[in-house]
Backbone as a ProteinNet text record, in pm:
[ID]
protein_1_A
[PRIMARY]
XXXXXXXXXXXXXXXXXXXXXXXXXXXXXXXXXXXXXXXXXXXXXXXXXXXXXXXXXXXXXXXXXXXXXXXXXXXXXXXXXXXXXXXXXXXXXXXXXXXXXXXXXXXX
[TERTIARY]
3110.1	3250.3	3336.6	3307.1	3365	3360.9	3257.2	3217.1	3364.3	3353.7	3444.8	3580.6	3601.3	3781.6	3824.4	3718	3751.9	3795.1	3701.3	3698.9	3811.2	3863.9	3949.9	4087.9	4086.5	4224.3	4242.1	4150.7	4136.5	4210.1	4142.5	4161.3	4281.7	4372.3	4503	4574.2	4575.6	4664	4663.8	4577.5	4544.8	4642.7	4594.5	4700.2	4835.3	4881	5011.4	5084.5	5001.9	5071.8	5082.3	5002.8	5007.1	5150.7	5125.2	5269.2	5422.2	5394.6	5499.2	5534.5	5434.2	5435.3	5509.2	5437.5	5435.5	5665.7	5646.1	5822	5941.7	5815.3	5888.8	5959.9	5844.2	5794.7	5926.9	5914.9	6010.4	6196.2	6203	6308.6	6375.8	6273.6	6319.4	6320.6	6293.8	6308.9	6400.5	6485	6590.7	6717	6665.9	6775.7	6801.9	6702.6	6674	6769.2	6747.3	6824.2	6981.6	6994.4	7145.9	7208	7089.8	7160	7199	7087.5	7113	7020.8	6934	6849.3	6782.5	6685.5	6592.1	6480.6	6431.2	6312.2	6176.8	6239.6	6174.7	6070.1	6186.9	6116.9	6036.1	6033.1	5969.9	5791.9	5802.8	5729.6	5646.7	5666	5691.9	5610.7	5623	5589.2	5453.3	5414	5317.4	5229.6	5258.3	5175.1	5139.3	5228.5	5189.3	5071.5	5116.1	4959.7	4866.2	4880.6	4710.6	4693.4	4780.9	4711.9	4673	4735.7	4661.4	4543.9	4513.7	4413.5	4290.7	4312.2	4218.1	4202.9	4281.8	4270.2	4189.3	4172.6	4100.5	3983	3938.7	3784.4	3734.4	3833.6	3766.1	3730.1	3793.9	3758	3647.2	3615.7	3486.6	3360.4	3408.2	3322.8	3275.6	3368.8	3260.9	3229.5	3160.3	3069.7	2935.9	2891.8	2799.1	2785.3	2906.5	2878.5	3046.8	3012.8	3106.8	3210.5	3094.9	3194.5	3274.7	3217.8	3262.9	3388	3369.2	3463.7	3618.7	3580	3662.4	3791.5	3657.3	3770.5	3835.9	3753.9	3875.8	4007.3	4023	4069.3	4206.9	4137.8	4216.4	4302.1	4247.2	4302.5	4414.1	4400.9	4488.1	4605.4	4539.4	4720.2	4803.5	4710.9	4797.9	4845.7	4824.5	4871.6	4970.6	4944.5	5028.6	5158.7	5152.6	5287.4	5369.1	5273.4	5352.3	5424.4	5369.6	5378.4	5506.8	5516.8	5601.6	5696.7	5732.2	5849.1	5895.9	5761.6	5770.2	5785.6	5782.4	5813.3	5669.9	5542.4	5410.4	5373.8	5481.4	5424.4	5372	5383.2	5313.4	5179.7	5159.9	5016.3	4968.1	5016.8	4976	4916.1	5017.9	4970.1	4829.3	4824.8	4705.7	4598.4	4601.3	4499	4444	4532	4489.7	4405.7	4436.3	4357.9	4218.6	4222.7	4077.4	4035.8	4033.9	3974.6	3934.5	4032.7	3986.3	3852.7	3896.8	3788.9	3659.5	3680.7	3531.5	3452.1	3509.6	3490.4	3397.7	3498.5	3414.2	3309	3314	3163.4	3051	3112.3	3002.7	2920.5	3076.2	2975.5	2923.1	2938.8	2912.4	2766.3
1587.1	1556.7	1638.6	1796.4	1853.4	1793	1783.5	1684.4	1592.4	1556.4	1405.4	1464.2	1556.2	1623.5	1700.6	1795.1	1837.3	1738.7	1602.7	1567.6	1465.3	1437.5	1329.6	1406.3	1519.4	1609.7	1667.4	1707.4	1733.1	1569.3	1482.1	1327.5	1327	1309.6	1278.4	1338	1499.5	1604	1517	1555.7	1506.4	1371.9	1278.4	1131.5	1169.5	1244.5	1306	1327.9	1459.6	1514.2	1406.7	1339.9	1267.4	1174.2	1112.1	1015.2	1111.3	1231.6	1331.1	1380.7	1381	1380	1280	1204.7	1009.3	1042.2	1044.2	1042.1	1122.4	1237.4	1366.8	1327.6	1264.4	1254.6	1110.7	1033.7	933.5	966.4	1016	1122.2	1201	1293.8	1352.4	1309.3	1169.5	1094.7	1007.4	1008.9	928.5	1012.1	1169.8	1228.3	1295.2	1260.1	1317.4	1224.8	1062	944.3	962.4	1023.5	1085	1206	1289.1	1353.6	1512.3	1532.6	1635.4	1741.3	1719.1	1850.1	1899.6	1797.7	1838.7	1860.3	1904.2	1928.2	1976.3	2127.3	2177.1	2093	1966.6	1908.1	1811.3	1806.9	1674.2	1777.4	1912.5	2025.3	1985.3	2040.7	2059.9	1934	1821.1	1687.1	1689.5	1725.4	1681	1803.3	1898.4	2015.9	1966.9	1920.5	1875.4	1734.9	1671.6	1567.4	1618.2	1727.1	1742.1	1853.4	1915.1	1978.4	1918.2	1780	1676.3	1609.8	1598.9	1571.7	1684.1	1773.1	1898	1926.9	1907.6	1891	1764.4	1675.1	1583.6	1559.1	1637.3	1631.8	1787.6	1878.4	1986.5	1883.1	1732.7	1729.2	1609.4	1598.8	1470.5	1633.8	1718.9	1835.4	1897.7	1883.2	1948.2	1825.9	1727.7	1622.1	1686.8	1757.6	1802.3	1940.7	2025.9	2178.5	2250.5	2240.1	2283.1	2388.1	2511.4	2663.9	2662.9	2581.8	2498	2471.9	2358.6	2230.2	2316	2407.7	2478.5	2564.7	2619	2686.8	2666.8	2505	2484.5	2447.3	2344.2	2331.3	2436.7	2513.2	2622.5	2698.5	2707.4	2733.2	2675.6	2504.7	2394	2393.2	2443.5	2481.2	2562.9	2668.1	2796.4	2782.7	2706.2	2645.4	2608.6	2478.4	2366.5	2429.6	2528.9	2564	2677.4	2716.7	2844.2	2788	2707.1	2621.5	2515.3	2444.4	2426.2	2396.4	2495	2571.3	2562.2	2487.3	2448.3	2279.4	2255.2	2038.9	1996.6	2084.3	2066.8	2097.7	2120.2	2228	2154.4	2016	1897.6	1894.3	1824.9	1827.9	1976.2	2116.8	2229.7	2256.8	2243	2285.4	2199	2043.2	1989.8	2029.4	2040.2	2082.8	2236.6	2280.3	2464.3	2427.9	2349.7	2309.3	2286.4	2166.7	2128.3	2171.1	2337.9	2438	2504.8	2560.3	2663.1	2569.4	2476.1	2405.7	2388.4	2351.2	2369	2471.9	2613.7	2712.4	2736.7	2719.7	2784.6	2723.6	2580.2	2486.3	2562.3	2606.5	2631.1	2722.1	2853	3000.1	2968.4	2881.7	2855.5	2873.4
-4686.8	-4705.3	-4609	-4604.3	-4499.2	-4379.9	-4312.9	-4191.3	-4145.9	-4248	-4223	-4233.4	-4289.3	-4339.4	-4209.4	-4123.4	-4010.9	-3914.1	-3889.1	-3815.1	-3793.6	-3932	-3945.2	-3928	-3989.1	-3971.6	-3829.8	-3754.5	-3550.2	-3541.1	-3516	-3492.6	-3515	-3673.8	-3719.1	-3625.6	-3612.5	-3545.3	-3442.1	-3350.1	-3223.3	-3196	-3242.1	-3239.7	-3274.1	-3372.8	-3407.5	-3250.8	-3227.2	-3114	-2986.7	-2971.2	-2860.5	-2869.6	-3005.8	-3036.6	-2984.9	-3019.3	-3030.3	-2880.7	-2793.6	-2717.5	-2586	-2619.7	-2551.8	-2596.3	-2711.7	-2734.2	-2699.5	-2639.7	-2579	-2446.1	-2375.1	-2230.3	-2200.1	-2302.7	-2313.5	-2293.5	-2383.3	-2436.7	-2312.1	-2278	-2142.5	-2012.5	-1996.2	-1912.6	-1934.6	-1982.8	-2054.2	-2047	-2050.1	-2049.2	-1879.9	-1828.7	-1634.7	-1572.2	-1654.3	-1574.2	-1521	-1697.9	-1669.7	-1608.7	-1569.6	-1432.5	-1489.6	-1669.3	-1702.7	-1656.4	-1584.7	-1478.2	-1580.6	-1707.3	-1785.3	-1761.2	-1660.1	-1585.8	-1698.5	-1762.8	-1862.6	-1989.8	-2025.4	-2179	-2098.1	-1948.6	-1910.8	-1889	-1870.9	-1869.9	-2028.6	-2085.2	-2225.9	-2263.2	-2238.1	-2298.6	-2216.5	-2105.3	-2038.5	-2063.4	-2118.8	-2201.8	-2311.7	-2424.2	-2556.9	-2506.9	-2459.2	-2412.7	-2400.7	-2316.4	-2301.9	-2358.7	-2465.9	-2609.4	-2701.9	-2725.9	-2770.1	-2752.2	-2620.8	-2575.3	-2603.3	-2603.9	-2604	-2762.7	-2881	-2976.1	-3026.4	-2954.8	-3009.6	-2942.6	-2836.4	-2758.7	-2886.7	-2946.2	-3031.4	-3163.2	-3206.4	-3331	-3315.9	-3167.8	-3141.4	-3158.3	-3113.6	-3042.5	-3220.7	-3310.1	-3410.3	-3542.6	-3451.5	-3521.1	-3514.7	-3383.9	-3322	-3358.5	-3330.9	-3303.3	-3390.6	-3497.3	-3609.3	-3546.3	-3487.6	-3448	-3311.3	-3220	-3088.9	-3115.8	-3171.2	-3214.9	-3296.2	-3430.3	-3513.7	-3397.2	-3335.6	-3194.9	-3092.5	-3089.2	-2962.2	-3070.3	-3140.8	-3223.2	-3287.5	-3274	-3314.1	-3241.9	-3118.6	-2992.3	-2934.1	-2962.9	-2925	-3021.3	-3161.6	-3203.7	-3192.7	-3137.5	-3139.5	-3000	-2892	-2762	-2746.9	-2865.5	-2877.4	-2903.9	-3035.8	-3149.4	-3011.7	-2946.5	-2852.7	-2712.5	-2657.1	-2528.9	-2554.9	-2651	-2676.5	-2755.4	-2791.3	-2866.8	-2961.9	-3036.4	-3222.9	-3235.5	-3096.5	-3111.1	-3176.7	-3150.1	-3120.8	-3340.2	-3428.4	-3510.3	-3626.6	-3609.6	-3757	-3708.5	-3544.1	-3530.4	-3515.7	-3479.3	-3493.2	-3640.5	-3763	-3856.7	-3914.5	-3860	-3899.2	-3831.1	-3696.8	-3610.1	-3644.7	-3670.1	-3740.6	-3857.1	-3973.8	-4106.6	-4043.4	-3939.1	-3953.4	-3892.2	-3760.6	-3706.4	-3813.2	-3909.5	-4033.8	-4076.1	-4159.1	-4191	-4130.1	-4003.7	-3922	-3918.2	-3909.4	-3919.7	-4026.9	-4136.6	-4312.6	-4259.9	-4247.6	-4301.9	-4186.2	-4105	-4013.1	-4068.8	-4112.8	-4173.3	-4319.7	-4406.5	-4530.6	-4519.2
[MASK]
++++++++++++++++++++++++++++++++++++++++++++++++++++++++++++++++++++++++++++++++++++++++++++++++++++++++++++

């Protein structure tokens, strides 16, 4: 059952952030058009992607290798939530759950 709760909660996050992302990247390109010199959130959006991305190769990664997988995972939220600047912190807090989670089951 764990198996499936890590992997589905990495996965959820993961897709989270990407959506969050994808709307960031949108957003701040919407706001560049108009000539407000948002350079930063267009930064920012193309970081959260591929913390997304890296959050969800950690929750394919502990189908296989639980302590692997738990840490990248874990890594990618604490990335995600710091890099950029709390936009990242719904899929952070899910992606942190199913690192913890990977973790226990590993040391259990």
């Amino acid at each position: 059952m764990a198996r499936r709760l890590d992997t589905g909660l990495g996965t959820l996050g993961g897709l989270v952030g990407l959506v969050i992302g994808g709307l960031s990247f949108i957003i701040s390109g919407i706001v560049s058009l108009v000539r407000l010199h948002f350079q930063s959130a267009v930064v920012a959006s193309v970081i959260m992607v591929v913390i997304a991305l890296i959050s969800l190769f950690g929750a394919g990664l502990s189908r296989k290798d639980r302590l692997m997988g738990g840490v990248v995972m874990i890594i990618a939220a604490i990335l995600g939530f710091y890099m950029s600047a709390g936009f990242y912190l719904i899929s952070s807090i899910i992606v942190l759950l199913a690192g913890i989670i990977a973790l226990v089951e590993h040391f259990r």
